[in-house]
C-alpha positions as CSV (number, residue, x, y, z in Angstrom):
1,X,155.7,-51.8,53.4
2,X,156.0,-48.2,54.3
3,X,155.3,-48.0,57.7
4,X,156.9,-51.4,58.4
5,X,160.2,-50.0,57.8
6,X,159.1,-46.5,58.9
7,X,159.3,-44.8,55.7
8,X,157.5,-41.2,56.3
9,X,155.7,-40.1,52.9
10,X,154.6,-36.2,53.6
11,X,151.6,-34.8,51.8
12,X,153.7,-33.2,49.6
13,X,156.0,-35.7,48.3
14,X,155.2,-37.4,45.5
15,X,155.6,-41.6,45.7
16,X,155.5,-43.2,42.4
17,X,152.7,-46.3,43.5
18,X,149.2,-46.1,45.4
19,X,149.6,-46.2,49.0
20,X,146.9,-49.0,48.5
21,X,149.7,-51.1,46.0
22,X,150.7,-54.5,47.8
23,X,154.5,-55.2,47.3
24,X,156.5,-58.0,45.4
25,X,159.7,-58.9,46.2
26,X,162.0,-56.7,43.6
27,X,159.6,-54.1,43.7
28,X,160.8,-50.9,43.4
29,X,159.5,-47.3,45.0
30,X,160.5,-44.1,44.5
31,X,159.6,-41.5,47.0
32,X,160.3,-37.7,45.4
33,X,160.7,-35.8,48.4
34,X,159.4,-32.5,48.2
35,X,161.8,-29.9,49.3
36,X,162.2,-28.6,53.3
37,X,161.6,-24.9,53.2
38,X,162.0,-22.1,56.0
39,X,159.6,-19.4,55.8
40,X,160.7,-16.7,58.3
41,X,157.1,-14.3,58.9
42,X,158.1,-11.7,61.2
43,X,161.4,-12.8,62.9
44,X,159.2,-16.4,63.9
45,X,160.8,-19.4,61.4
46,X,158.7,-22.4,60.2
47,X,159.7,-25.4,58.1
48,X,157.0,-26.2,55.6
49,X,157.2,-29.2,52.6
50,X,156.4,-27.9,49.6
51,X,156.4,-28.8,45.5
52,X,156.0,-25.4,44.9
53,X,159.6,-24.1,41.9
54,X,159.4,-20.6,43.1
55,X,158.9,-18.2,45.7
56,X,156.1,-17.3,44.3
57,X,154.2,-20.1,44.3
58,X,155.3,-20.6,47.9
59,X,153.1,-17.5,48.8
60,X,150.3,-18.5,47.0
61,X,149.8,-21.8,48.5
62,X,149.6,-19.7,52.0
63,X,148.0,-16.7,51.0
64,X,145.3,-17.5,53.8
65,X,148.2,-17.3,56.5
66,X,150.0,-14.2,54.7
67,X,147.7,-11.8,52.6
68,X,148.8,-10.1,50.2
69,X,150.3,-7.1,51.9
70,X,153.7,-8.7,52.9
71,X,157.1,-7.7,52.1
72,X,160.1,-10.1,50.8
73,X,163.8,-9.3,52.3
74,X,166.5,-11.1,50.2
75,X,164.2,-13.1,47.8
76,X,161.9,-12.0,45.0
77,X,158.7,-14.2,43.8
78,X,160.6,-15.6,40.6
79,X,163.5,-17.1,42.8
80,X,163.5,-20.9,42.5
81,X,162.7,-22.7,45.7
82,X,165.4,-25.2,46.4
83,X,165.6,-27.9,49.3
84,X,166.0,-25.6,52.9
85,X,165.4,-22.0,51.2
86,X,164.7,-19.9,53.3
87,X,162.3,-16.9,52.7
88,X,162.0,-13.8,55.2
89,X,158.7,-12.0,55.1
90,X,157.5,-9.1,57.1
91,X,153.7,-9.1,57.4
92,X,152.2,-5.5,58.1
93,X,151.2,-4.7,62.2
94,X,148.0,-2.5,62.5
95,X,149.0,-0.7,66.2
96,X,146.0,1.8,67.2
97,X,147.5,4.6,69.1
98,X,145.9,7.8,70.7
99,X,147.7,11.2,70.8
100,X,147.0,14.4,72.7
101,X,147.7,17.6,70.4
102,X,147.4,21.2,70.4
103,X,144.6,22.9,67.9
104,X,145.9,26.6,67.7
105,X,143.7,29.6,68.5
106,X,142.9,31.9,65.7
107,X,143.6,35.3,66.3
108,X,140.8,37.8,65.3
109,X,141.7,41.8,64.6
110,X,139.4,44.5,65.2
111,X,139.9,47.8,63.2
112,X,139.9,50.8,66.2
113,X,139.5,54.6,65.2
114,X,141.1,55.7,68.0
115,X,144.5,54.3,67.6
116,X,147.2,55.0,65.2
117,X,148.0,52.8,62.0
118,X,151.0,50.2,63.5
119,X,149.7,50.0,66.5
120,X,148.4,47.2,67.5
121,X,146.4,46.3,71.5
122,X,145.9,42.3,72.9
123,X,142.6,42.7,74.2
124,X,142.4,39.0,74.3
125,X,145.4,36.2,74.7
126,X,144.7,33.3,72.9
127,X,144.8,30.3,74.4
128,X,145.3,26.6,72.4
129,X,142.9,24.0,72.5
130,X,143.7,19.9,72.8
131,X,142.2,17.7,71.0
132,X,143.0,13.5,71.2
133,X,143.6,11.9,67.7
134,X,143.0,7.7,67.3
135,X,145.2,6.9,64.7
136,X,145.6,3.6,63.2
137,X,149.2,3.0,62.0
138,X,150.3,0.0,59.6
139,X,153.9,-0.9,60.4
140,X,156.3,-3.2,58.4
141,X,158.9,-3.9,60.5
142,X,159.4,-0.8,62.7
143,X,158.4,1.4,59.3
144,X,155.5,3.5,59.5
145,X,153.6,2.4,55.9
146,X,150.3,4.4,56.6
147,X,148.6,6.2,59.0
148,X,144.6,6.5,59.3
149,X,143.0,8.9,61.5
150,X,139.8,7.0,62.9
151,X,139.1,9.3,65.2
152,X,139.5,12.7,66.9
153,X,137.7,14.6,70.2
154,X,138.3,17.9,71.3
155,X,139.0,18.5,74.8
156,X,139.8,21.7,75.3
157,X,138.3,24.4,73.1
158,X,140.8,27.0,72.2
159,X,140.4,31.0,73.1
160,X,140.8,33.3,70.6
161,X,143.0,36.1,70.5
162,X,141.7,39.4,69.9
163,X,143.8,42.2,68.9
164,X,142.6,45.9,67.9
165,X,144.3,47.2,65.2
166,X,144.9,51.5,64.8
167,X,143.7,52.9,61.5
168,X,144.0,56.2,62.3
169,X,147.0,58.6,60.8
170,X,147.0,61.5,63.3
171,X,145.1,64.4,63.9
172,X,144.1,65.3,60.1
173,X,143.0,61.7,58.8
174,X,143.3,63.2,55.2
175,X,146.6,63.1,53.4
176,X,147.2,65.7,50.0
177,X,149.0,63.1,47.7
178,X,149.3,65.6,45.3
179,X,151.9,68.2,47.3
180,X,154.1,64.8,48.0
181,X,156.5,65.2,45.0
């Protein structure tokens, strides 16, 4: 009877006979359509049939499509899921990216004898490395959720700097606290 009269029954509506029941005239059917719902993941709409009363139980029944890391704009998981709801997610992007960055030079001081305390001699510039950082970045929507370092390789080594460093105080490197009163 059905598809003689073109009568569509989705999987998730619910028809009150077998599809296997032979018709009598006066027969009555009822077809409880389930409701038309627009899941929006990541700006890309799709109309799904579902029997599902909230949100939440919208998600669970494609938790293999969505995981569990998603995000809901405008809806929470209790909302009730009426006939063309529509319910925006934002699934997490995992975007590896690599980065060139500096590593700063240390700068090493040598004490020197010969020179006088506060003054100070480059004997050595110091020059900064670069290193190349693999990150891994989890984006929800253009949000940066978390970052992951996976991986980093040295380029450049940096120089030190070397700098000596006067200790002395003069001529007479012995001071008589006790006459400074």
């Amino acid at each position: 009877f059905l598809e003689e009269n073109s009568i569509i029954v989705y999987e998730d509506d619910r028809i009150d006979k077998s599809m296997l029941y032979y018709t009598e005239d006066g027969d009555t059917i009822t077809i409880d359509r389930a409701p038309t719902v627009v899941i929006n993941v990541n700006g890309v709409p799709r109309m799904v049939r579902t029997n599902a009363q909230t949100v939440g139980e919208v998600l669970e029944e494609m938790d293999d499509k969505i995981g569990e890391d998603y995000k809901l704009e405008g809806v929470t998981e209790d909302d009730k899921v009426t006939d063309n709801s529509v319910i925006v997610i934002h699934l997490p992007k995992e975007i590896i990216t690599s980065r060139q960055i500096d590593v700063a030079y240390e700068t090493e001081y040598i004490e020197e004898p010969s020179m006088l305390v506060g003054q100070e001699k480059v004997v050595q510039e110091g020059v900064n490395g670069k290193s190349i950082i693999t990150l891994k970045e989890t984006y929800i929507d253009d949000e940066v959720v978390s970052s992951e370092e996976m991986n980093s390789e040295v380029i450049t080594e940096p120089v030190k700097a070397i700098v000596k460093k006067g200790t002395s105080y003069g001529n007479n490197d012995s001071i008589d606290v006790s006459s400074l009163s």
